[in-house]
C-alpha positions as CSV (number, residue, x, y, z in Angstrom):
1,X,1.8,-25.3,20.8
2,X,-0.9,-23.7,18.9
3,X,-4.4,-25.7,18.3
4,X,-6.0,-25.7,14.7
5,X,-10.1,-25.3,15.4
6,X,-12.4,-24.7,12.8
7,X,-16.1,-23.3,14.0
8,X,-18.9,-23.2,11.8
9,X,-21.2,-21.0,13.7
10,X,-19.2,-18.4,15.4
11,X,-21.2,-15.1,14.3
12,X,-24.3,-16.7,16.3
13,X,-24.5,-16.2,20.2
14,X,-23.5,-19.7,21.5
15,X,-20.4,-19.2,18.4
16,X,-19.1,-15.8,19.6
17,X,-19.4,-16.8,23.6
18,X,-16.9,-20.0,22.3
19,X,-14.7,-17.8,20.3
20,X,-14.4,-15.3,23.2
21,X,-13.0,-18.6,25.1
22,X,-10.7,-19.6,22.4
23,X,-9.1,-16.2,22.2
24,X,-7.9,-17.3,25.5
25,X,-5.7,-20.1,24.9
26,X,-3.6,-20.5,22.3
27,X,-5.5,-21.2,19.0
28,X,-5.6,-20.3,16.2
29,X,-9.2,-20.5,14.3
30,X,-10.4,-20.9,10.8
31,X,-14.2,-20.0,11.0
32,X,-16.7,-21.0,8.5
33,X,-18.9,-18.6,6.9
34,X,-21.9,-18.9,3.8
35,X,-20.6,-17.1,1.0
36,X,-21.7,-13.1,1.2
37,X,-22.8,-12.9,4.8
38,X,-20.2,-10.7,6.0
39,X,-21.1,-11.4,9.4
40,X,-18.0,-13.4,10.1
41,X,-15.4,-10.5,8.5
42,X,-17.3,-7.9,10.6
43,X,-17.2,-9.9,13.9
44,X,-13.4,-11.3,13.2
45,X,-12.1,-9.9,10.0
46,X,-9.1,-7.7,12.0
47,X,-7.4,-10.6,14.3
48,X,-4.9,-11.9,13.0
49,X,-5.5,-15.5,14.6
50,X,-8.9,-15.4,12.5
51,X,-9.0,-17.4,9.4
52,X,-12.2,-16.9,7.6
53,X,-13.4,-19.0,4.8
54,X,-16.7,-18.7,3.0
55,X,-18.2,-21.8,2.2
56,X,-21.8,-23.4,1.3
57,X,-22.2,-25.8,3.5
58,X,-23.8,-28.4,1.3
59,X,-20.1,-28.2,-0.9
60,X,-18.4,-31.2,0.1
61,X,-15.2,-30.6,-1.3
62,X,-14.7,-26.9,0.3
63,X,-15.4,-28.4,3.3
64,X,-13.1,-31.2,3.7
65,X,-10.8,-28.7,2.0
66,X,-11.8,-26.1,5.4
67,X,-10.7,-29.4,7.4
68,X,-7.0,-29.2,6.2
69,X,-4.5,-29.2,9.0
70,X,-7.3,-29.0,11.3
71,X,-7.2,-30.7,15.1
72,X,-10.7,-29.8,16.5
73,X,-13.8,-29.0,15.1
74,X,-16.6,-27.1,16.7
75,X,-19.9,-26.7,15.5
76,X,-22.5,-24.0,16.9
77,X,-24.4,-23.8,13.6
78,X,-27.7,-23.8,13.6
79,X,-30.3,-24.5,10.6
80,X,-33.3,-23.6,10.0
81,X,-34.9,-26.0,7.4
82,X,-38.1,-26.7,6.9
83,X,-39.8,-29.3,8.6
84,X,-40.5,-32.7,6.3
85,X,-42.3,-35.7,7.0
86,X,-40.3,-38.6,7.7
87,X,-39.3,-41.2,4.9
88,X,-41.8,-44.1,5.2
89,X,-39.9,-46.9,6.2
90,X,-39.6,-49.7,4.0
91,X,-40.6,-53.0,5.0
């Protein structure tokens, strides 16, 4: 039976050595890309067990929609925000 698996981070290096792994077994993958990298479609775009869907992460909607049908989720994403300083915390 083939397993649903959705990775957000699969163009980065810890992302592609997983995808390499899941090629192995029988999977198929939906990976999650930001909208214009092209990255993903390079990397992926030609296997036919490749599902690619472009998505802003911060759009809640598109990704529950990504989750659809879905049995494991993977994430190697990394971010690179800017560092804050913490909340105070209320007393």
């Amino acid at each position: 039976m083939t397993t649903q698996v959705l990775v957000a981070g699969a163009t980065v290096d810890l992302g592609s050595r997983i995808m390499r792994e899941l090629l192995l077994r029988d999977t198929h993958m939906r990976v999650l890309t930001r909208p214009g990298s092209g990255k993903a479609q390079a990397m992926y775009g030609n296997n036919n067990r490749m599902e690619i869907v472009e998505v802003h992460y911060s759009d809640r909607s598109a990704l529950s929609a990504a989750h659809l049908g879905v049995e494991t989720v993977i994430s190697s994403a990394t971010g690179s925000l800017p560092p804050t300083s913490p909340a105070p915390c209320p007393i």
